[in-house]
One Martini backbone bead per residue (centre of mass of N, CA, C, O) as a GRO file, in nm:
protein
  251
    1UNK     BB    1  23.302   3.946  14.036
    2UNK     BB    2  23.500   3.695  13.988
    3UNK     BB    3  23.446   3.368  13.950
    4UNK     BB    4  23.598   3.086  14.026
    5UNK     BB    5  23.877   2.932  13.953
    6UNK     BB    6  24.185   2.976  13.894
    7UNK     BB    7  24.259   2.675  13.839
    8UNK     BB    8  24.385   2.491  13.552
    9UNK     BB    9  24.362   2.230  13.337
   10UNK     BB   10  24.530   2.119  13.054
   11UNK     BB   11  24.390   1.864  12.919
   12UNK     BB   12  24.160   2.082  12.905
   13UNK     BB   13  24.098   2.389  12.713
   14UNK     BB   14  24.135   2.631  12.899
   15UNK     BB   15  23.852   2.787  12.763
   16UNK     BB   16  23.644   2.555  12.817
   17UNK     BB   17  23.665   2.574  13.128
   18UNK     BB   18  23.586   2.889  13.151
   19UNK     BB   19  23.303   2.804  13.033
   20UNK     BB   20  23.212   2.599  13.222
   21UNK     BB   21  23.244   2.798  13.483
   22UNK     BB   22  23.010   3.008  13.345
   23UNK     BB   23  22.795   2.845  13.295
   24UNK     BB   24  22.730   2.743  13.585
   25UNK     BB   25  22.689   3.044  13.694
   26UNK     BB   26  22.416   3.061  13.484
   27UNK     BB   27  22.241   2.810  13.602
   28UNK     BB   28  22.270   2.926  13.931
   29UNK     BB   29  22.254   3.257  13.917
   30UNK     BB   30  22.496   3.435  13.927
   31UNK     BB   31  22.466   3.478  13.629
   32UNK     BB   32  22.277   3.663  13.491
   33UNK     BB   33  22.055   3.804  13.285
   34UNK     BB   34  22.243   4.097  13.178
   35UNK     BB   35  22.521   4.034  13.304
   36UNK     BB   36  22.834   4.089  13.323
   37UNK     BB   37  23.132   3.962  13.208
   38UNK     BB   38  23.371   3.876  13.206
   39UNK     BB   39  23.647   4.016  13.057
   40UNK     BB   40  23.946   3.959  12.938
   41UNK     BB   41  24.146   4.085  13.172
   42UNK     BB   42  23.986   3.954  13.378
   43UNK     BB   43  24.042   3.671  13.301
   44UNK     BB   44  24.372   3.687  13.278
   45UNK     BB   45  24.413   3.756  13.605
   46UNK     BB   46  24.234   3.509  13.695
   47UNK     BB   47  24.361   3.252  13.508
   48UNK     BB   48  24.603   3.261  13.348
   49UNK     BB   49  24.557   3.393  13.041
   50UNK     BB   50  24.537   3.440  12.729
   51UNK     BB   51  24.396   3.679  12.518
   52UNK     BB   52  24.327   3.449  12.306
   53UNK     BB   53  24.181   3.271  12.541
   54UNK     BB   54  23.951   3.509  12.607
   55UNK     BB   55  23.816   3.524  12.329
   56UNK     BB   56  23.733   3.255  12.298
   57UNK     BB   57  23.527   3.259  12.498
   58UNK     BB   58  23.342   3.476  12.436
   59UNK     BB   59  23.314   3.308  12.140
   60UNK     BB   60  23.167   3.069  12.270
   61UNK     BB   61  22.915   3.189  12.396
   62UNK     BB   62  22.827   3.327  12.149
   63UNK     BB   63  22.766   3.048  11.988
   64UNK     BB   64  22.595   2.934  12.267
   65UNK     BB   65  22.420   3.219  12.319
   66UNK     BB   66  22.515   3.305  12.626
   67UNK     BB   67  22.621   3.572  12.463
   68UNK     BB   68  22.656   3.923  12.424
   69UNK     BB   69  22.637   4.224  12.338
   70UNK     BB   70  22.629   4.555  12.414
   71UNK     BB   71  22.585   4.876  12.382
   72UNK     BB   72  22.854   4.866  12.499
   73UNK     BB   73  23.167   4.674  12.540
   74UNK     BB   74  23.012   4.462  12.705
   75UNK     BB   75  22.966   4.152  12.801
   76UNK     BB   76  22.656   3.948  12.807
   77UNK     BB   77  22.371   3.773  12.949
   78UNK     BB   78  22.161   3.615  12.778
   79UNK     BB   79  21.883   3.587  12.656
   80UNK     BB   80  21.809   3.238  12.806
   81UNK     BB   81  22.047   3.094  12.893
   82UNK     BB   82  21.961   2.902  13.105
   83UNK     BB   83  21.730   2.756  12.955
   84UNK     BB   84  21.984   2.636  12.747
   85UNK     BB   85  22.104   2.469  12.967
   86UNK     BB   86  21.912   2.294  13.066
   87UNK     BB   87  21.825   2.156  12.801
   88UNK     BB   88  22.115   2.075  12.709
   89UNK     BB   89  22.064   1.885  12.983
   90UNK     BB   90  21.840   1.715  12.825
   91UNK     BB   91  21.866   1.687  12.533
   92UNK     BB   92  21.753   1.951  12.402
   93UNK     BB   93  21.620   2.210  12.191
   94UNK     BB   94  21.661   2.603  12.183
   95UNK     BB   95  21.555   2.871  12.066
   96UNK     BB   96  21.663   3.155  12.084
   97UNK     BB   97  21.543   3.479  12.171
   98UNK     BB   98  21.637   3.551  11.870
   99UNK     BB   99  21.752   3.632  11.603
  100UNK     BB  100  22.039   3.623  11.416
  101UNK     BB  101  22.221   3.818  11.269
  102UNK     BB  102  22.355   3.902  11.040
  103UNK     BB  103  22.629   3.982  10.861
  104UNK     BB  104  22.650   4.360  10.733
  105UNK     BB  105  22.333   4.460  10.817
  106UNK     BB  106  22.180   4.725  10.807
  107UNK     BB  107  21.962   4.934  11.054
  108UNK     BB  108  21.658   5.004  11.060
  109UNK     BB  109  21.427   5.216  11.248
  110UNK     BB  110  21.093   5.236  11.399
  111UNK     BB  111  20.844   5.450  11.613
  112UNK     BB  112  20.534   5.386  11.749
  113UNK     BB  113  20.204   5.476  11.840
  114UNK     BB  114  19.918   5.204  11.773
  115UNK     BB  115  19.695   5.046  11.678
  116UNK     BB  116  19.554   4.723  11.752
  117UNK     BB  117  19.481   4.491  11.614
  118UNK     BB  118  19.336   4.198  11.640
  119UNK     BB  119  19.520   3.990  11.636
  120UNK     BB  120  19.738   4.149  11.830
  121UNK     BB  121  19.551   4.165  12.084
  122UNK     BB  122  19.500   3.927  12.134
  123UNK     BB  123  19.795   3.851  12.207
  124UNK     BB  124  19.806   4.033  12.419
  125UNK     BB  125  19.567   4.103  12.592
  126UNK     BB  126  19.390   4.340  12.434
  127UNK     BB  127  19.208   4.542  12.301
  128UNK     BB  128  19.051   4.656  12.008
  129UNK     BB  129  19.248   4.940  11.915
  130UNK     BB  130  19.477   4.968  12.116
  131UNK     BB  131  19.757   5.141  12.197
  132UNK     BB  132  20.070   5.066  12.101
  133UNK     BB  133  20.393   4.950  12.020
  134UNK     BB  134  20.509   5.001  11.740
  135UNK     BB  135  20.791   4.842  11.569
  136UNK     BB  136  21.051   4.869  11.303
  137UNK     BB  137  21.277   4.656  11.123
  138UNK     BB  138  21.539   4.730  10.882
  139UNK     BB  139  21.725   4.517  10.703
  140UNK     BB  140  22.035   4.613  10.499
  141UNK     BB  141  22.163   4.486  10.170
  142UNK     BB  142  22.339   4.619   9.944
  143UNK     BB  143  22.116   4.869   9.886
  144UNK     BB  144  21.866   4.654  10.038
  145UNK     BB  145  21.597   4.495  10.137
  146UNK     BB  146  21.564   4.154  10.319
  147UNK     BB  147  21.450   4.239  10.597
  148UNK     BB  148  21.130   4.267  10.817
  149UNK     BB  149  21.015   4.381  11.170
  150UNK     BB  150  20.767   4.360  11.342
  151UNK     BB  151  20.641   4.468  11.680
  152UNK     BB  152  20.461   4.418  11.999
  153UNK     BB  153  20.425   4.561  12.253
  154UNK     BB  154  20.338   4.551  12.629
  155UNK     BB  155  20.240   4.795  12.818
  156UNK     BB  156  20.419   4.730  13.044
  157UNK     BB  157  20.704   4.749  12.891
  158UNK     BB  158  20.696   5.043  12.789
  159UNK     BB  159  20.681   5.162  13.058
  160UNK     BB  160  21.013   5.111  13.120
  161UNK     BB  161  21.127   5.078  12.783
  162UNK     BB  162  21.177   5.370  12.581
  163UNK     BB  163  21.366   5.254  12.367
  164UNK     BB  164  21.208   5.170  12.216
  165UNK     BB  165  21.053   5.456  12.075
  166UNK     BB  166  21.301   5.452  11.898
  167UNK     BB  167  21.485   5.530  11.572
  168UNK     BB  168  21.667   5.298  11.688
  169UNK     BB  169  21.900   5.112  11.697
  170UNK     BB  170  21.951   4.791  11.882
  171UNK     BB  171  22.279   4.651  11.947
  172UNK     BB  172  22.136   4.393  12.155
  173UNK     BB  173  21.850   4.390  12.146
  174UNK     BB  174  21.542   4.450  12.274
  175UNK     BB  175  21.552   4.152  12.483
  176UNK     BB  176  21.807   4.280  12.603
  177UNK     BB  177  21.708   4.542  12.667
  178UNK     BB  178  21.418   4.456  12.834
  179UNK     BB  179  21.655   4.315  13.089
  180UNK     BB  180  21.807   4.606  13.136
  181UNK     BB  181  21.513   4.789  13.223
  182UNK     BB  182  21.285   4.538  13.357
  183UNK     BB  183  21.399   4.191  13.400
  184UNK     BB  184  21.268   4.085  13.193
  185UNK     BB  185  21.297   3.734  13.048
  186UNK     BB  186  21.339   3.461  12.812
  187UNK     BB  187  21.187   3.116  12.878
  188UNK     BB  188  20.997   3.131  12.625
  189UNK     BB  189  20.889   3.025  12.271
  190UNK     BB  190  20.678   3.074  12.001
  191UNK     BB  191  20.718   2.951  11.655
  192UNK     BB  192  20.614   3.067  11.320
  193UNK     BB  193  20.635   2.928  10.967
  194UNK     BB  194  20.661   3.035  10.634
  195UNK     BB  195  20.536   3.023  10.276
  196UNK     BB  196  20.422   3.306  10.103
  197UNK     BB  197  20.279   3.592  10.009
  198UNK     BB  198  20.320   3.916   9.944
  199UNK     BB  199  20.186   4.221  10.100
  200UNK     BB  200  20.174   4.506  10.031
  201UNK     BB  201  20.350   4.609  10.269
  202UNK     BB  202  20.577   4.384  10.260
  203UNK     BB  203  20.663   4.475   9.986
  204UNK     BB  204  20.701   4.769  10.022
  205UNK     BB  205  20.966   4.726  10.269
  206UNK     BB  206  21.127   4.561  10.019
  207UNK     BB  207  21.104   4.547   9.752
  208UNK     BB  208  20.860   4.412   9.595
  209UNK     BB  209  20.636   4.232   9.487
  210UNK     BB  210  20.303   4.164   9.482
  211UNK     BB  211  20.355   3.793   9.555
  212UNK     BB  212  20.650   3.754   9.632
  213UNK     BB  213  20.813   3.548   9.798
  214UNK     BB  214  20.825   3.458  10.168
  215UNK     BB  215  20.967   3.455  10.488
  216UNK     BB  216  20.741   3.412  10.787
  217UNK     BB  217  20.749   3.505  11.109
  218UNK     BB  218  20.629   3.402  11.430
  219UNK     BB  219  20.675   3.542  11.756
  220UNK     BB  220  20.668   3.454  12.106
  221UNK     BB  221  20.755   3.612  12.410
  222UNK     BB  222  20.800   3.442  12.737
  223UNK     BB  223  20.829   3.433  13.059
  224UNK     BB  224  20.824   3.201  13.282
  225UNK     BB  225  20.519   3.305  13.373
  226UNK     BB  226  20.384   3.379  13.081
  227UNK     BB  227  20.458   3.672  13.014
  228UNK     BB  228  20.405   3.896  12.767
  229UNK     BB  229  20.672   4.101  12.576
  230UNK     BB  230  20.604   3.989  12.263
  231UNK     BB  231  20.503   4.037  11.909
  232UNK     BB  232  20.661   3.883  11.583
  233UNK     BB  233  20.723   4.003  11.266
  234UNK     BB  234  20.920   3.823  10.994
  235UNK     BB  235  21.048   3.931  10.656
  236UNK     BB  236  21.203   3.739  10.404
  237UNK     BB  237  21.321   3.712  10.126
  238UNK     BB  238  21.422   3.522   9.835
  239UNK     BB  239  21.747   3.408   9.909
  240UNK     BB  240  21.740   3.522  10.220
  241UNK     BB  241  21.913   3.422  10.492
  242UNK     BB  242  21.801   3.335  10.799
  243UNK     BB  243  21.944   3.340  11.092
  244UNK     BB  244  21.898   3.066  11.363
  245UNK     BB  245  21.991   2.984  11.704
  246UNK     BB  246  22.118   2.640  11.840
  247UNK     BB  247  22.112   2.452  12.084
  248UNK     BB  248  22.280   2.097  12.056
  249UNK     BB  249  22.263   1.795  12.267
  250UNK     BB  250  22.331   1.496  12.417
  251UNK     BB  251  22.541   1.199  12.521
   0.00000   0.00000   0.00000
């Protein structure tokens, strides 16, 4: 059900408006994340705007970080926007719940049930050696691989979340596939980035030599209670621009 006034103040523009008040329903919990968010035609229905103006609407939520696409044709409310929006009027900035894709490059993704390292063991807070899902995605631009991302699921997770063992792309993103799952959503973050040489398997994966300089993202997902949902690291070549999306705010 479409909720928010019906009427809108011309001085503001119109677009704007209706996305303050869809901002304010996912800030109150009434638009939860992973929930679908009124269409273009439910909004042009409801708030007696054009075309145009519904699409500017959903491509602002999106830019705000607050809207994804979903598997199917809809727009939902992105893994942690009620988050990006408390911090935002907080003055402060929270960074996406995952990095945002270039546009242009195809994924490739691979997934297996694998022993886990130790040191990926200790972030999960389970045994040296049991046995965890772990996913590989490799973006594809020009007909060469550009970044690599290995991710870690807690097993609590995979056994909720069966499409994460799929070798195929998700369209909306693991951890909004993960949001609309198992209802986990992405409340913290915790991410560290460097500037490495590349080692044997990461050089394999990118088609580079061994030693040749990347940049390696190492990030924790984490839900208000601080259950880890994932842990991934990205490697990306370089000079290969690699986009992680932030809202930054205060007046």
């Amino acid at each position: 059900m479409v909720k928010g006034t019906a009427e809108l103040e011309r001085p503001v523009p119109l677009y704007m408006q209706v996305v303050r008040q869809l901002r304010a329903q996912i800030a109150s919990g009434e638009l939860a994340e992973g929930e679908r968010i009124p269409s273009q035609r439910e909004m042009m229905q409801h708030w007696r705007i054009s075309m145009q103006t519904a699409s500017k609407v959903i491509g602002a939520m999106k830019t705000e970080g607050l809207a994804i696409a979903s598997i199917g044709r809809d727009t939902i409310v992105a893994p942690g926007a009620a988050a990006r929006i408390a911090a935002a009027s907080a003055g402060t900035a929270l960074a996406s719940a995952e990095p945002a894709p270039a546009p242009g490059p195809d994924v490739k993704a691979a997934a297996a049930m694998t022993a886990a390292p130790a040191d990926v063991a200790e972030i999960l807070g389970i045994p040296s050696g049991r046995r965890v899902l772990r996913r590989q995605e490799t973006r594809i631009d020009g007909g060469r691989p550009v970044s690599a991302t290995t991710i870690w699921f807690a097993p609590a997770i995979t056994a909720k979340a069966p499409r994460l063992a799929d070798s195929r792309p998700l369209s909306s993103g693991f951890l909004a596939y993960i949001n609309e799952a198992t209802g986990c959503r992405v409340a913290r973050i915790i991410e560290e980035h460097a500037a490495i040489p590349a080692d044997a398997d990461t050089a394999k994966s990118l088609g580079v030599q061994r030693g040749s300089p990347i940049l390696l993202f190492r990030t924790r997902h984490h839900t208000v209670d601080t259950q880890l949902i994932a842990y991934s690291e990205t490697a990306a070549i370089a000079a290969y621009w690699q986009t992680r999306s932030y809202t930054v705010t205060g007046n």
